[in-house]
C-alpha positions in Angstrom: 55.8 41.7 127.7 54.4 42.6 124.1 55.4 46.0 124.7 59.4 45.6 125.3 59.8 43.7 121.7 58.6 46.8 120.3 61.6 49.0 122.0 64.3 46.6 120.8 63.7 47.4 116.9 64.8 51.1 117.1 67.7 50.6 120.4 70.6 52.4 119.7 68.9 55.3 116.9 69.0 58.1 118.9 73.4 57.7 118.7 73.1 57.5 114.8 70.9 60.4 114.9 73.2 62.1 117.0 76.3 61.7 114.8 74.5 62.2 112.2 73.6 65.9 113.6 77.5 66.1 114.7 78.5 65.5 111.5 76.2 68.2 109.7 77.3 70.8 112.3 80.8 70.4 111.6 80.7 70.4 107.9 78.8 73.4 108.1 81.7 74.5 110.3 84.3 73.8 108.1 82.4 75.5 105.2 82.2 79.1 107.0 86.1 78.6 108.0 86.8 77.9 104.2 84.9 81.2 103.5 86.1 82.8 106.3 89.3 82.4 105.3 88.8 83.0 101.3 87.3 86.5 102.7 90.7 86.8 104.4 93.0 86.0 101.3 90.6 88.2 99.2 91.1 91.2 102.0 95.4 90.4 101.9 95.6 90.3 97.6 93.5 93.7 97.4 95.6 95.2 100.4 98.6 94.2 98.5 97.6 95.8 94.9 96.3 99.1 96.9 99.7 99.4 98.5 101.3 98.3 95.0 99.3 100.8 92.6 100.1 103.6 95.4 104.2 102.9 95.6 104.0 102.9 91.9 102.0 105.9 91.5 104.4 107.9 94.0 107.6 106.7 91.6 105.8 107.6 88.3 105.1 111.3 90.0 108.6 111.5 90.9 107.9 111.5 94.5 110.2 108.2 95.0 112.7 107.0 92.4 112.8 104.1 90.3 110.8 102.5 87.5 107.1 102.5 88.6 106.0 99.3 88.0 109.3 97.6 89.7 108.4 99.8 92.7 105.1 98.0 92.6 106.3 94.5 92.0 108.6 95.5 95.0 105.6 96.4 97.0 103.4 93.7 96.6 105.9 91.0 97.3 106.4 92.7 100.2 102.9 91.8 101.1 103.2 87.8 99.5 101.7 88.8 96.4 103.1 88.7 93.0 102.3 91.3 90.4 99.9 90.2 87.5 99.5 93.0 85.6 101.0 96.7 85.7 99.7 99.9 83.5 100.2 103.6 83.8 96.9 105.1 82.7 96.0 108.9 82.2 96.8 111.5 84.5 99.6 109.6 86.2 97.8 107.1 87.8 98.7 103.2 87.8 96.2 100.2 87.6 98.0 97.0 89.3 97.2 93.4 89.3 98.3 91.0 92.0 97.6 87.6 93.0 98.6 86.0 96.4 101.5 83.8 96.4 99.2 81.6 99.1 95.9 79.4 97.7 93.6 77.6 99.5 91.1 75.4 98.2 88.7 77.5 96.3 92.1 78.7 94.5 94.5 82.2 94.8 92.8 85.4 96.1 93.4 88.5 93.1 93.2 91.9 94.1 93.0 95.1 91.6 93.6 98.5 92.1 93.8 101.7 90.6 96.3 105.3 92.4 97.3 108.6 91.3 97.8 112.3 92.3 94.2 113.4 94.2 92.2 115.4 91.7 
């Protein structure tokens, strides 16, 4: 009988050891979705200033009308992003800025890029 007072003082650890485990494995879930989906927003905003600098550099070659950087503002909204910066550099090429109109909690996804006539 000395034996069964022993196995009363730790009843009922192995649940609180088992939530405790539950409760790492899905913060460690939620961690990769919030990167996951950072990755994701990243991917979209750089997506959206490709498309942006290469509308833009098309208008400032004359290949589509309108003012270059509008095109590009154009362009990027299009793709739920909003325009941040807009330059035309040397050789008729554009460098755009955009930032995602969407945030999540590690903040808005930016995206940079830089189009013109193949060399």
């Amino acid at each position: 009988m000395s034996g069964q007072a022993g196995d009363h003082a730790e009843r009922g650890s192995g649940t609180v050891l088992a939530a405790g485990l539950a409760l790492v494995i899905i913060m460690a879930m939620a961690l990769m979705l919030l990167l996951a989906q950072s990755a994701v927003m990243a991917s979209r905003a750089a997506a959206a200033a490709d498309l942006g600098a290469l509308a833009g550099a098309d208008a400032l070659r004359g290949l589509t009308s309108g003012d270059p950087c509008a095109v590009a503002a154009e362009v990027a909204a299009q793709h739920d992003a909003v325009l941040t910066s807009c330059a035309e550099g040397e050789g008729q090429t554009m460098e755009v800025s955009t930032i995602l109109n969407a945030r999540n909690m590690l903040g808005a996804a930016s995206g940079h890029a830089r189009a013109g006539p193949p060399p």
